[in-house]
MARVODO-128028 format. One record per residue (C-alpha): residue in three letters; x, z, y; residue number from 1. Coordinates in pm, whole numbers. Layout:
BEGIN
(atom "Ala",(X,Z,Y),NUM),
...
END
This chain:
BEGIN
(atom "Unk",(0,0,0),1),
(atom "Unk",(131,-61,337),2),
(atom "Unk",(237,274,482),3),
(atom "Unk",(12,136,829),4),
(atom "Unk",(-322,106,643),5),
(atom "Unk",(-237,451,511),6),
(atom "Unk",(-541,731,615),7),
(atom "Unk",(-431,970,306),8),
(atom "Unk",(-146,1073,232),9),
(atom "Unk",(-8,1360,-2),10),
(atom "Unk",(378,1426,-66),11),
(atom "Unk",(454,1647,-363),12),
(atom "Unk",(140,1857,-339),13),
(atom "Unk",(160,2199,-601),14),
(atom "Unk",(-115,2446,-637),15),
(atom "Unk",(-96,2721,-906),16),
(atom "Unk",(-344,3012,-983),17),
(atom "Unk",(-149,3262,-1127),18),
(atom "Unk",(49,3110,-1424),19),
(atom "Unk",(-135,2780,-1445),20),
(atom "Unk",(-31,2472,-1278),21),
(atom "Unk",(-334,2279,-1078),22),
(atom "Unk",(-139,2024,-906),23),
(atom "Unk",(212,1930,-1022),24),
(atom "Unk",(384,1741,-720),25),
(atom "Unk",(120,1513,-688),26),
(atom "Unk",(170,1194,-481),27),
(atom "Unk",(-149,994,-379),28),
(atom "Unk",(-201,740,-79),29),
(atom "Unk",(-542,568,-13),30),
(atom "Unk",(-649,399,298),31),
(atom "Unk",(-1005,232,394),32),
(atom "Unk",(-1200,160,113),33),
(atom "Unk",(-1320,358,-181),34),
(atom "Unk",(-1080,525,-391),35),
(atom "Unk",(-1194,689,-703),36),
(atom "Unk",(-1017,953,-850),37),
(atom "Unk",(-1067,995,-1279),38),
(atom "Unk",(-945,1267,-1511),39),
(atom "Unk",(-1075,1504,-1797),40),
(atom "Unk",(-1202,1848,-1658),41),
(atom "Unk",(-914,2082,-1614),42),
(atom "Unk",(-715,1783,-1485),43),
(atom "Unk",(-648,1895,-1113),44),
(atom "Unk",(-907,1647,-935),45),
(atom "Unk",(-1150,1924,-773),46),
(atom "Unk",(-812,2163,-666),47),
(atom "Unk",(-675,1806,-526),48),
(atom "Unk",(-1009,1709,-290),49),
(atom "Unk",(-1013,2091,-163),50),
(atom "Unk",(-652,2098,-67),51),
(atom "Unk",(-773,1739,90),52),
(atom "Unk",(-1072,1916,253),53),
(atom "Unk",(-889,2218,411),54),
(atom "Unk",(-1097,2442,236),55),
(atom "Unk",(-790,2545,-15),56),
(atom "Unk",(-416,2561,82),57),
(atom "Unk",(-165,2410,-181),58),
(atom "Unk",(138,2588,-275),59),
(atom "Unk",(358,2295,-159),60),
(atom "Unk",(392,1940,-40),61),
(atom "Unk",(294,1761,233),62),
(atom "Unk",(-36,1655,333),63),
(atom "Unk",(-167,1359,611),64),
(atom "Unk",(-529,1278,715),65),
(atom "Unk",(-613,1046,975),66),
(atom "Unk",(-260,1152,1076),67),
(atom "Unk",(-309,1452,1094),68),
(atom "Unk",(-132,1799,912),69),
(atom "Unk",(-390,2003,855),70),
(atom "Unk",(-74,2271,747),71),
(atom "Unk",(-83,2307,1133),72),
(atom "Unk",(-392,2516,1301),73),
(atom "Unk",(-481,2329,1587),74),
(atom "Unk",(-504,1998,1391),75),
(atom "Unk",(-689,2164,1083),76),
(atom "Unk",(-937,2232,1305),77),
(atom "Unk",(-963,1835,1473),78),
(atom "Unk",(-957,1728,1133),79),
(atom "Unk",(-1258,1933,1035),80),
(atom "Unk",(-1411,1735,1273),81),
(atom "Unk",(-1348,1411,1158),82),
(atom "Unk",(-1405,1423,797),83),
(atom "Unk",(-1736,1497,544),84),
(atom "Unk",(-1694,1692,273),85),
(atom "Unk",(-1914,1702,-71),86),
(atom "Unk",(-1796,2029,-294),87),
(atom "Unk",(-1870,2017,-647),88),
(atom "Unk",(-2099,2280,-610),89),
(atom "Unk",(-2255,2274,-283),90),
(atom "Unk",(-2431,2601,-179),91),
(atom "Unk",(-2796,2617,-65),92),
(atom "Unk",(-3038,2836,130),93),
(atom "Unk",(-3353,2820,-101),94),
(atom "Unk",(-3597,2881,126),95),
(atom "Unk",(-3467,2666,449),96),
(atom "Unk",(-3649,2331,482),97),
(atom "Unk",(-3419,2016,446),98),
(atom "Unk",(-3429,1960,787),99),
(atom "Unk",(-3323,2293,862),100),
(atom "Unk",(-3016,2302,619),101),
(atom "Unk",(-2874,1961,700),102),
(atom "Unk",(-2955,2079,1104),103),
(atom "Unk",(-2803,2426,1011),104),
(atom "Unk",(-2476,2256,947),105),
(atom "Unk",(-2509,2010,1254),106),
(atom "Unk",(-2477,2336,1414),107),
(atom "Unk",(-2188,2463,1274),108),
(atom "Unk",(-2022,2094,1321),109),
(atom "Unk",(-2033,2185,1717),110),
(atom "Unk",(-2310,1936,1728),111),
(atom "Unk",(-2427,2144,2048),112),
(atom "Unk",(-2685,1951,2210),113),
(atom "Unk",(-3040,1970,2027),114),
(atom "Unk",(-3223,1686,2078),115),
(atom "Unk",(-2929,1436,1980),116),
(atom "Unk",(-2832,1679,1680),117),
(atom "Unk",(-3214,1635,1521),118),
(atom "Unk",(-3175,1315,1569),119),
(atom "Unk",(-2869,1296,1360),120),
(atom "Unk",(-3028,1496,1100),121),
(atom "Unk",(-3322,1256,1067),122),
(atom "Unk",(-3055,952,1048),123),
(atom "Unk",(-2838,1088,745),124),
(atom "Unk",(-3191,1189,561),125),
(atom "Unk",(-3315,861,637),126),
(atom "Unk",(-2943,747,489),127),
(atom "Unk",(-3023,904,160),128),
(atom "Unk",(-3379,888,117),129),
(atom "Unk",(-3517,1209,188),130),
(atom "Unk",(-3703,1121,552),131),
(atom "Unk",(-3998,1205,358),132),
(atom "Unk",(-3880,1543,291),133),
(atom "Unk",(-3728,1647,575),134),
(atom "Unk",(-4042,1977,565),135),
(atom "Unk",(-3980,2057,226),136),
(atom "Unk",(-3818,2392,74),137),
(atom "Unk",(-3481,2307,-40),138),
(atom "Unk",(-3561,2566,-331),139),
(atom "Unk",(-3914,2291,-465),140),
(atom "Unk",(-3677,2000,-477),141),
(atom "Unk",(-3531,1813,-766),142),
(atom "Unk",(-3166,1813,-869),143),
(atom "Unk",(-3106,1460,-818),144),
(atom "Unk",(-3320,1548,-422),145),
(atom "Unk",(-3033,1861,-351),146),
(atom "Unk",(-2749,1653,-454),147),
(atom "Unk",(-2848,1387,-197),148),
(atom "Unk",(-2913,1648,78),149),
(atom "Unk",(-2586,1801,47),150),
(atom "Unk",(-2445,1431,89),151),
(atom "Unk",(-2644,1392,362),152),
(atom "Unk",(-2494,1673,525),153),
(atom "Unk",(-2162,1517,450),154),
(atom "Unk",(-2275,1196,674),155),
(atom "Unk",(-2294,1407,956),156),
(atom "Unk",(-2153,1292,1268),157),
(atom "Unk",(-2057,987,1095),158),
(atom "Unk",(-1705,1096,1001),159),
(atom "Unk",(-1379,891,956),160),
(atom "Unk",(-1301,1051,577),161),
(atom "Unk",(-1523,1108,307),162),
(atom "Unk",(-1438,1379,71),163),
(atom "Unk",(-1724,1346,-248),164),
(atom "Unk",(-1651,1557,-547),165),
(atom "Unk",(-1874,1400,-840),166),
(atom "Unk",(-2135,1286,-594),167),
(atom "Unk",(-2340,1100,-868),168),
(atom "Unk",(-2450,1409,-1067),169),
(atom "Unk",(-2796,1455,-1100),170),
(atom "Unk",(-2841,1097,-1007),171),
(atom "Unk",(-3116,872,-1223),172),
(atom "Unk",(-3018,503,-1250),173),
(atom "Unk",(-3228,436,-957),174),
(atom "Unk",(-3074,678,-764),175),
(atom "Unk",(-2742,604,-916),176),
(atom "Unk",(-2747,234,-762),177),
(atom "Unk",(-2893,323,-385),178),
(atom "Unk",(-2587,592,-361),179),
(atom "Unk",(-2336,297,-501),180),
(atom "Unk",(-2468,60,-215),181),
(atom "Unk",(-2451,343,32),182),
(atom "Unk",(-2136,433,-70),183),
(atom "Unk",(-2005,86,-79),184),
(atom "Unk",(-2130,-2,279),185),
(atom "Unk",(-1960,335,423),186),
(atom "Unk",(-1639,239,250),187),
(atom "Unk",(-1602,-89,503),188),
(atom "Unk",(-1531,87,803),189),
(atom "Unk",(-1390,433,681),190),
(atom "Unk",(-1214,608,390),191),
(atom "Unk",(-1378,697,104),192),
(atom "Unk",(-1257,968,-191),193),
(atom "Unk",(-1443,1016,-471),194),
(atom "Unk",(-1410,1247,-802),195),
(atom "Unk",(-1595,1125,-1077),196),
(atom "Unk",(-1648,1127,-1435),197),
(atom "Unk",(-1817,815,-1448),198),
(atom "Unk",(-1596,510,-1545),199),
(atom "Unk",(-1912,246,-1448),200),
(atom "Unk",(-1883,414,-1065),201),
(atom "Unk",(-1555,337,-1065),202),
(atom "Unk",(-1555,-52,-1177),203),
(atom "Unk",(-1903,-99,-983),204),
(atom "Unk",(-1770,82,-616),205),
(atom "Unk",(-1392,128,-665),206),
(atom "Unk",(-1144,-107,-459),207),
(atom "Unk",(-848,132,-565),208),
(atom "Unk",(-823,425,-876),209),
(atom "Unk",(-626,696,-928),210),
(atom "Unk",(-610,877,-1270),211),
(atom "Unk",(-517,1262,-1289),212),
(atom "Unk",(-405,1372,-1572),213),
(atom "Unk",(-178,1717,-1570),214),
(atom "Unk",(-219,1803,-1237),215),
(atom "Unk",(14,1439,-1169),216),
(atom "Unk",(-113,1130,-1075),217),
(atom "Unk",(-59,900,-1379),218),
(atom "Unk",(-210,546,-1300),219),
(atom "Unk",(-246,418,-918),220),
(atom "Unk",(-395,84,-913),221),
(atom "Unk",(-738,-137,-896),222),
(atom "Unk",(-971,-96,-1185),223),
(atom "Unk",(-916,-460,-1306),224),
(atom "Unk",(-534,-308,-1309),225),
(atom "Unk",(-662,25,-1519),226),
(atom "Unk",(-875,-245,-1773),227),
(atom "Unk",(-541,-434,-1811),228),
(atom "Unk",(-332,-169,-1935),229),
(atom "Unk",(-570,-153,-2219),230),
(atom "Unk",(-506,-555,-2304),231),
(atom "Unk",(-432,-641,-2670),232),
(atom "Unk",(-558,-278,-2755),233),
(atom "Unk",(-935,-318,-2763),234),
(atom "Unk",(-1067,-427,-3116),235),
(atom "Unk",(-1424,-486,-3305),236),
(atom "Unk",(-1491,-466,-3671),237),
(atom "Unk",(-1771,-498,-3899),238),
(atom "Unk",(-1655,-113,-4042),239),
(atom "Unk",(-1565,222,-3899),240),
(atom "Unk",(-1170,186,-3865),241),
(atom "Unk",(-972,430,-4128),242),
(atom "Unk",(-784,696,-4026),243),
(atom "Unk",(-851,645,-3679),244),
(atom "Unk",(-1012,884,-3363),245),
(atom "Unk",(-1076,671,-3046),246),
(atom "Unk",(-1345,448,-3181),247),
(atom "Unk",(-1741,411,-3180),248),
(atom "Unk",(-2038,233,-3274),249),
(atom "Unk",(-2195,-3,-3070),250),
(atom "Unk",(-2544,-119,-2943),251),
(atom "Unk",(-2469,-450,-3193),252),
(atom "Unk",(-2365,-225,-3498),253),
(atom "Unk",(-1978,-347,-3475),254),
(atom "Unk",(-1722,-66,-3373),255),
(atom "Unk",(-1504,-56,-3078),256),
(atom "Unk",(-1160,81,-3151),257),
(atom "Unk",(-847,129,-2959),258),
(atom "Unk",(-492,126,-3004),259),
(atom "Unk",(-345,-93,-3299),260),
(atom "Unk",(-578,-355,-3482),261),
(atom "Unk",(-784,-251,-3765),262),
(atom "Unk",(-758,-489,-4075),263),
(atom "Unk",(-1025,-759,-4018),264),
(atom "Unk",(-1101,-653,-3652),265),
(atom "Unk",(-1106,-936,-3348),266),
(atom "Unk",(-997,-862,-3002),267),
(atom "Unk",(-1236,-759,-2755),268),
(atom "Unk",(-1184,-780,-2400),269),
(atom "Unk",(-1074,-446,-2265),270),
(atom "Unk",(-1274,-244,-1929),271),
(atom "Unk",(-1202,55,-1703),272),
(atom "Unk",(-1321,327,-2008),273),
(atom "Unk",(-1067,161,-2267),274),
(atom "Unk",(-767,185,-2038),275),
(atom "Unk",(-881,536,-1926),276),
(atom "Unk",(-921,645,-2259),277),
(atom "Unk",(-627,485,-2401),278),
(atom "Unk",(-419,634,-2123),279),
(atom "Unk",(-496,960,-2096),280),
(atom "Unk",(-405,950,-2501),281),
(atom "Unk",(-67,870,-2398),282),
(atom "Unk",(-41,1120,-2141),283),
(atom "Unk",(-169,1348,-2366),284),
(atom "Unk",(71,1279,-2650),285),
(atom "Unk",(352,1272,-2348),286),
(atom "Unk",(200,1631,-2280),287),
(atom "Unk",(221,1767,-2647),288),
END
């Protein structure tokens, strides 16, 4: 990437919690777009976007945002101010209306003036769908309805960064594909991170992927680059290959394996899941 189209960009980063290591000298740089980030739980991606978010300080490294340092107090705080930021685990107040939560944290965004901050609320409920429940009790809506309020609140001021840790959960298909084109339209005029688990939100929204595996950054690259590394790996057979753990059956009744050919199997053309899969094996082996 060329270091002037760079918006992120982490140096070394380290976290621990007591004797485990989150982050192990991670490097990462993203710019404008939509990078996804993928790894197993446990991996380091959730300690990585709070470090990112300034809600959790890393034990070393180097952080820029925006070119920023948010290591230094007086740019923390301008940063805070230019980014949105989707926790895993957003917290609620059950009996606050939407409008009130998403106008609660307008509030605490220094969005001082009322009648342009309700306006701002009613644009990023609009942006997700929930206009319609802008009066309704955070604590009588859905799952899918609270994770698309707390993204709303992310939208906010319409920041610079985006900051989503697994945004899509909760999500029906439906939902699934109006956060995708949402997501895809931000990405063209700001940067985008996103955790997920989900390798088809990666290949459908992704211009750039990261893989975390180990707290380390192990594949940096497009997702027709991650599919690649899985070329001449990718097999189907008529029968369950022996001996063998990273395969399954298919819609067709055939078996899709991975790693080295099965007798009688023919090559199938490999996607984002087989060269996830197939490389977080090899980190994993690497690992052991």
């Amino acid at each position: 990437m060329n270091p002037t189209d760079t918006t992120v960009g982490v140096r070394a980063l380290t976290k621990r919690y007591g004797s485990r290591t989150a982050l192990a000298a991670l490097d990462l740089a993203a710019g404008p777009g939509v990078t996804g980030l993928l790894g197993p739980n446990g991996a380091g991606k959730t300690t990585l976007l709070r470090c990112l978010a300034t809600t959790l300080a890393p034990d070393g490294g180097e952080i820029r945002l925006l070119g920023l340092d948010p290591a230094d107090r007086a740019q923390r705080t301008e940063l805070r101010r230019r980014l949105g930021y989707l926790p895993q685990d957003p917290g609620f107040y059950p009996h606050f209306t939407a409008f009130e939560l998403v106008d609660y944290i307008a509030i605490l965004k220094e969005m001082n003036d009322r009648r342009a901050r309700h306006a701002e609320v009613r644009r990023v409920l609009a942006e997700v769908d929930l206009a319609d429940r802008a009066a309704t009790k955070v604590r009588k809506l859905s799952g899918g309805m609270k994770q698309r309020l707390a993204f709303a609140q992310t939208l906010l001021g319409d920041p610079e960064l985006l900051i989503l840790d697994e945004p899509t959960v909760g999500l029906d298909p439906e939902q699934r594909m109006r956060f995708r084109a949402l997501v895809s339209r931000l990405g063209e005029g700001r940067t985008v991170l996103l955790s997920t688990h989900q390798t088809e939100d990666v290949a459908a929204l992704c211009e750039r992927v990261v893989v975390v595996g180990g707290g380390r950054a192990v594949f940096t690259g497009t997702p027709a680059g991650l599919a690649a590394t899985a070329a001449g790996q990718v097999w189907l057979s008529e029968r369950p290959p022996a001996g063998r753990q990273l395969f399954w059956r298919t819609a067709d009744g055939r078996y899709r394996a991975l790693g080295e050919r099965p007798e009688g199997a023919e090559p199938a053309v490999p996607g984002v899941e087989d060269g996830y899969l197939l490389l977080l094996g090899d980190t994993a082996a690497v690992a052991a």
